[in-house]
N, C-alpha and C positions, 0 to 999 in steps of 0.2 A: 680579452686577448687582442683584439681589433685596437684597441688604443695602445698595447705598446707597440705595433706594427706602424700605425700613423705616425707616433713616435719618431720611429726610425723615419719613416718616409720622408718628417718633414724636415727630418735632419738632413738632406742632400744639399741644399743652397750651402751651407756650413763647411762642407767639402771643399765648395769653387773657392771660398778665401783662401789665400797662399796662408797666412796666419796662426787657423785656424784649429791647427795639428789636435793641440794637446785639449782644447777645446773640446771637438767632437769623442776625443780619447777622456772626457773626463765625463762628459752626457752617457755616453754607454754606460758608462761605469756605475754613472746613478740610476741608470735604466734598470741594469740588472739589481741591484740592491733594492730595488720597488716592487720588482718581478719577483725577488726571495723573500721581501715580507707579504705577500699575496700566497703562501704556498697552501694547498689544496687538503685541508685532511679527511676527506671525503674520500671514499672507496670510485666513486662514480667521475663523470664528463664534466666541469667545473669551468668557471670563465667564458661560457660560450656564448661568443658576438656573432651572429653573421652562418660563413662557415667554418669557422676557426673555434677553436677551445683546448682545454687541455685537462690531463687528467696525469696520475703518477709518473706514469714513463715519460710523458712529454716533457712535464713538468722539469724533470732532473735534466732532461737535453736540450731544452730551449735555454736552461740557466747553462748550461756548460758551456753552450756555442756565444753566449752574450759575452763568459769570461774571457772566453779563448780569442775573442776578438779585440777587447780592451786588449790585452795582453800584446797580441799580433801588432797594431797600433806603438805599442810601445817596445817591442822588441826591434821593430824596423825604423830607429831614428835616423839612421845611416840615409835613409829614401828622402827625409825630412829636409837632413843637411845638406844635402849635395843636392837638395833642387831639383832629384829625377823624377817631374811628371808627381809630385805628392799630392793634389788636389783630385790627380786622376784615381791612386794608389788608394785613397780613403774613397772614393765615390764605388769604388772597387771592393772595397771591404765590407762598405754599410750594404751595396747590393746583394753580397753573400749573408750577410744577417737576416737579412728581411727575407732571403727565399727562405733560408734554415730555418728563422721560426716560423713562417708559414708550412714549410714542412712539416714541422713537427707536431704543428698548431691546427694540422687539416682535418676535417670532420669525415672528409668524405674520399674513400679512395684513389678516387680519379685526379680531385686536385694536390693528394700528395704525390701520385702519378710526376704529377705537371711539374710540381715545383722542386720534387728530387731530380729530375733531369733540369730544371732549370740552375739547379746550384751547381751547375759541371761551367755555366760561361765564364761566372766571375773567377773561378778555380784557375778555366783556363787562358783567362788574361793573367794573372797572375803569376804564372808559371812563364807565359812568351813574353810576358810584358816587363819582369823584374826576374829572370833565371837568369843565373851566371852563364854559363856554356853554351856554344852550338846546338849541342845536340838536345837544348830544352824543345825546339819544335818538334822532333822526333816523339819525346816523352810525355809533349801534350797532345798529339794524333793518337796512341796508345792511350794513354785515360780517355782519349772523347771515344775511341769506336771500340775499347775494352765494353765500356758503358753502356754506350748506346744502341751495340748488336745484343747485347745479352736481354736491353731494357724491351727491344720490341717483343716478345712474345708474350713477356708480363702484359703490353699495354691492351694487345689481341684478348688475353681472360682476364680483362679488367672488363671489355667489351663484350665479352658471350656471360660474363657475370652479372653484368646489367641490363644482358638482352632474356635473363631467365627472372631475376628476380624485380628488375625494376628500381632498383634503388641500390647508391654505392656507400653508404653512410654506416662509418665503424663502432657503433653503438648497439647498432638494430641487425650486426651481421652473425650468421648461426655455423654451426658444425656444418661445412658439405658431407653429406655420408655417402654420396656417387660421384664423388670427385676421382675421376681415372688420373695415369700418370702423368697425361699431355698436360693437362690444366694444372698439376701439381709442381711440374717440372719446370713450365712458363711463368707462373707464379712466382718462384724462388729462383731461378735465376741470374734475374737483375739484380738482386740482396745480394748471392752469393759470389757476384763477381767484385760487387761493391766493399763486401767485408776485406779482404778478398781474401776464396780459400782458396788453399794450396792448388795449383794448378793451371788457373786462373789468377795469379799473381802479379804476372811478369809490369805489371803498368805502374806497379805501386813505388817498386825500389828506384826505376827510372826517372818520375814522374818527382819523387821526393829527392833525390840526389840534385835533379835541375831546378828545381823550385826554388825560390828565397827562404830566409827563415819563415815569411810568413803565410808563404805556402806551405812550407813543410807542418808546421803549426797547426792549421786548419786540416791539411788534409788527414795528419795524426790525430788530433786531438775531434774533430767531429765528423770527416766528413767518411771518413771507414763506416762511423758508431751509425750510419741512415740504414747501411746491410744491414744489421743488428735490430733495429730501431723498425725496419720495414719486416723481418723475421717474428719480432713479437707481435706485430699485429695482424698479420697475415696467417700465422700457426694457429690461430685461435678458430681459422675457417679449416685449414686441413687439417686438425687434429686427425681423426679416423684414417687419412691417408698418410698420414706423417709414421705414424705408428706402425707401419708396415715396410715404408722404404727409407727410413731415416739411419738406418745401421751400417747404411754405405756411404751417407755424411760425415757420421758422427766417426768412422774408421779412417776415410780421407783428412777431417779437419784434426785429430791425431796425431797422425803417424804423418800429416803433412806439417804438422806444426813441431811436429821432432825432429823432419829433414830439414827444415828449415833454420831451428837452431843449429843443425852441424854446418848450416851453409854462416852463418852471425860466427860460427868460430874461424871460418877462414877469410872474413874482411879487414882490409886496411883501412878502407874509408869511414870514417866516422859516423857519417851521417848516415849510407850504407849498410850500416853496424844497426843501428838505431831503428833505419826503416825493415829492415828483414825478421827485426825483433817483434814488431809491429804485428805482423805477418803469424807468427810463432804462437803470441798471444791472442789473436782473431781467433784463429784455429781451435785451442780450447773453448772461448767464448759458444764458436758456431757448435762444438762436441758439446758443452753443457746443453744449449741451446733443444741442440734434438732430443734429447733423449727423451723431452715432453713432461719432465718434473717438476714441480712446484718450484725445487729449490734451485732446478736447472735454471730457469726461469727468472729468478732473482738473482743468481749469482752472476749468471753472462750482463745483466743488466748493471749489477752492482761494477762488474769487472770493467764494462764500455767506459763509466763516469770515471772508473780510476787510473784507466791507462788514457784517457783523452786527455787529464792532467799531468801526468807521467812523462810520455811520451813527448809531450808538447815541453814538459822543462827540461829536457835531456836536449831537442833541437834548438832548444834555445843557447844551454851551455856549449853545443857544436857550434853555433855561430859564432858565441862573443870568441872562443880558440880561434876561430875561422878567422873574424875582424883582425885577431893580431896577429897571426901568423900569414896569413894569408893562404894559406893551404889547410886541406881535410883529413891529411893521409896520416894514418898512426906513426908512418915513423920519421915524421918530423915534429907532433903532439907528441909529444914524449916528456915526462921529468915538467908538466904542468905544475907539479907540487912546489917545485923552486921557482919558474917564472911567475905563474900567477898562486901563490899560496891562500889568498884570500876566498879566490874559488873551489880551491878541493874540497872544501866540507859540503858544497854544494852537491859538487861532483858527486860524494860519495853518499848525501840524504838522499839523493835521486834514482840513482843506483841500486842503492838499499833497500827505494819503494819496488821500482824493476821487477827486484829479483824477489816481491811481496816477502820483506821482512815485516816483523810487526813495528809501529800500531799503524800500516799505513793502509789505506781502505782495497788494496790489489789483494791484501792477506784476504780479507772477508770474503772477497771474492771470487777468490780460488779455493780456499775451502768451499764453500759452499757446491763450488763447478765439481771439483773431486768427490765429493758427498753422492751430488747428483749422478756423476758417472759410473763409481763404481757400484752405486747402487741399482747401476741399470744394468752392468756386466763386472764379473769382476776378474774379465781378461782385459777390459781398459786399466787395470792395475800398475801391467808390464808397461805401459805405453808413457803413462802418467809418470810414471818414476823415474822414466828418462828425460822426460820433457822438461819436469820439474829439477835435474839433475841440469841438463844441461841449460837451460834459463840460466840457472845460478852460476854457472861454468862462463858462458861467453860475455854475463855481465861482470864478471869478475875478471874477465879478458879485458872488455871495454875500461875498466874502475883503474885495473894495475897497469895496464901499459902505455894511456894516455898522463898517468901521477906518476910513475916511478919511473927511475932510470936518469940519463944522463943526459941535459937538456941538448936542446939539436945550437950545435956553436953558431948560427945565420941569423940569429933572431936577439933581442935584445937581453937586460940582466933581470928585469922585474919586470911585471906591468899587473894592478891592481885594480880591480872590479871599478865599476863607479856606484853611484847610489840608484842608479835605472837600474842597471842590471839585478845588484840585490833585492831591489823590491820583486823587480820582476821574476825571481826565482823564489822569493818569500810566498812570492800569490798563486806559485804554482803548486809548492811543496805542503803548505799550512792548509788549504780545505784540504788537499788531500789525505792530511794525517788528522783533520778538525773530525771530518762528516764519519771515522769509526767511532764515535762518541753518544752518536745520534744515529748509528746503522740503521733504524726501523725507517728512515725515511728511504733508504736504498731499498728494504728487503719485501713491506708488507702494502705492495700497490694493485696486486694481483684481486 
């Protein structure tokens, strides 16, 4: 694990060349394709250098944050061509790689601690340093102290958990059975502002509306999936206390992720649209998540890898509209089917993954979440069927009123993809419908 982090490390000189763009964009690239033939079929802690290693669940998110990065790289040439600070832009990028896989890569809880709040600077240069609007300063103060008030009381029982047992290391950690609510509540916290569930939201839609593509990119496609990713390994200690207060999560992240879709049916903003959906689909995730199921368990994890690649090519297709239009707002994207025809089929496989049509890996994952829930109650029935009802409803909002209609008369007669773009929506769309083929790598890590 330690050497593909050196990897990365020694890749920063390669940054400072003006040059060097597509370069470092094609090194990642091979990084991760090394990292995916190294994959772990071991039930156990595998690759372990130092204090870093990695086992199923990491495994699937250190690959996903390698892709989403190439991707980001290449979705942002606009940075490239126009000369804005690119050298800085890419020393920017690899920084966030290297905390993420050390994140993910962490043996021991304190230094995932460390390195999930360390992935918030590179976030938030990215956001002040390349955000369109004003109001991006506002929207990165909101992600840093959304973050960082929720993170201190985790960091407070991360410290009385090392002053009881002696040691922070997630291999050798057991059930608390006298875990009260203070140490449970402090605990999950941080995850639960980071996913973020309903309530605790407000920093996400802000934060992604101001961001560049390739903010929005990261922050969609991994940086939600650490709450998620900090919840699987953390549940494993409060089992016995989860079991008792998790019914007021799992009701929240619900009926929060059902208001949430009726709020994705009243946006004009595209990207907006996009980020609120985001939100919608957490919510299930955190609902699977509690209920403490096996299949709970697998499905929210199944569903993180396949909305980090979803999400992440939806804000990609809102940019390249953005580049030509120059505006986000639905009703100037309008009648996309005529101007850029070569896009909509894009449009509409991504859409389709969304709203987990089959064969794309959101389907697996949402069954499996509905399985897990209604087999925990089966008044999460009512809740599920609107959810699921309206998912399909505001992305069929998003699909028909950005394609259809009559194009906006201010803007040109065509304008057709280039061959960046298509790839880069090919590489978003294809694992995603590849990896239901080979489910058992999503589902049997536990």
């Amino acid at each position: 694990m330690l050497s593909f982090i050196l990897f990365l490390f020694f890749m920063i000189p390669l940054c400072l060349v003006e040059s060097f763009w597509w370069m470092v964009q094609s090194l990642i690239f091979v990084l991760s394709f090394m990292f995916m033939f190294m994959y772990t079929y071991f039930f156990c802690w595998g690759s372990i250098s130092y204090m870093f290693g990695c086992d199923y669940i990491s495994y699937g998110l250190i690959l996903l944050s390698m892709w989403i990065c190439v991707l980001m790289i290449m979705a942002s040439e606009s940075i490239y061509y126009s000369g804005y600070y690119s050298s800085f832009f890419l020393l920017v990028v690899l920084f966030l790689l290297i905390m993420l896989c050390c994140t993910f890569g962490s043996l021991s809880l304190f230094s995932f601690y460390l390195f999930f709040e360390g992935s918030l600077i590179p976030t938030l240069f990215l956001i002040l340093g390349w955000g369109y609007q004003p109001e991006r300063l506002q929207a990165g103060i909101y992600l840093l102290f959304y973050t960082l008030l929720a993170s201190l009381p985790m960091l407070l029982c991360i410290m009385y958990l090392y002053e009881c047992w002696g040691f922070l290391i997630f291999p050798m950690m057991n059930v608390l059975f006298d875990c009260n609510i203070i140490l449970y509540v402090g605990m999950i916290s941080a995850f639960l502002v980071k996913m973020p569930m309903f309530m605790v939201h407000l920093w996400l839609p802000s934060a992604h509306v101001e961001a560049p593509v390739s903010g929005s990119m990261i922050l969609a496609g991994v940086l939600l999936k650490l709450g998620g990713y900090g919840l699987l390994r953390v549940y494993l200690l409060l089992l016995q206390t989860g079991m008792l207060f998790n019914y007021i999560l799992v009701s929240v992240g619900l009926v929060g992720g059902m208001l949430v879709s009726l709020i994705c049916l009243r946006q004009t903003d595209l990207k907006s649209l996009v980020a609120y959906s985001s939100v919608a689909h957490m919510g299930i995730v955190m609902g699977g998540l509690m209920t403490m199921f096996y299949w709970g368990f697998c499905g929210s994890y199944t569903l993180m890898i396949a909305h980090g690649l979803c999400s992440s090519g939806l804000f990609c297709l809102v940019n390249i509209s953005y580049e030509r239009l120059g505006s986000r707002s639905l009703l100037i994207n309008k009648g996309l089917m005529n101007f850029m025809p070569s896009m909509s089929m894009w449009w509409f496989l991504l859409s389709a993954c969304n709203m987990a049509a089959p064969p794309s890996l959101n389907l697996l994952g949402e069954i499996s979440l509905l399985n897990s829930l209604v087999g925990w109650s089966y008044l999460t029935m009512i809740v599920l069927v609107l959810l699921s009802f309206f998912s399909s409803a505001y992305t069929l909002y998003l699909f028909s009123y950005s394609q259809h209609g009559s194009v906006y008369s201010g803007i040109y007669s065509c304008s057709l993809g280039c061959v960046r773009e298509f790839l880069l929506l090919f590489l978003h769309w294809f694992p995603l419908n590849y990896l239901i083929l080979s489910s058992e790598l999503v589902v049997n890590w536990l």
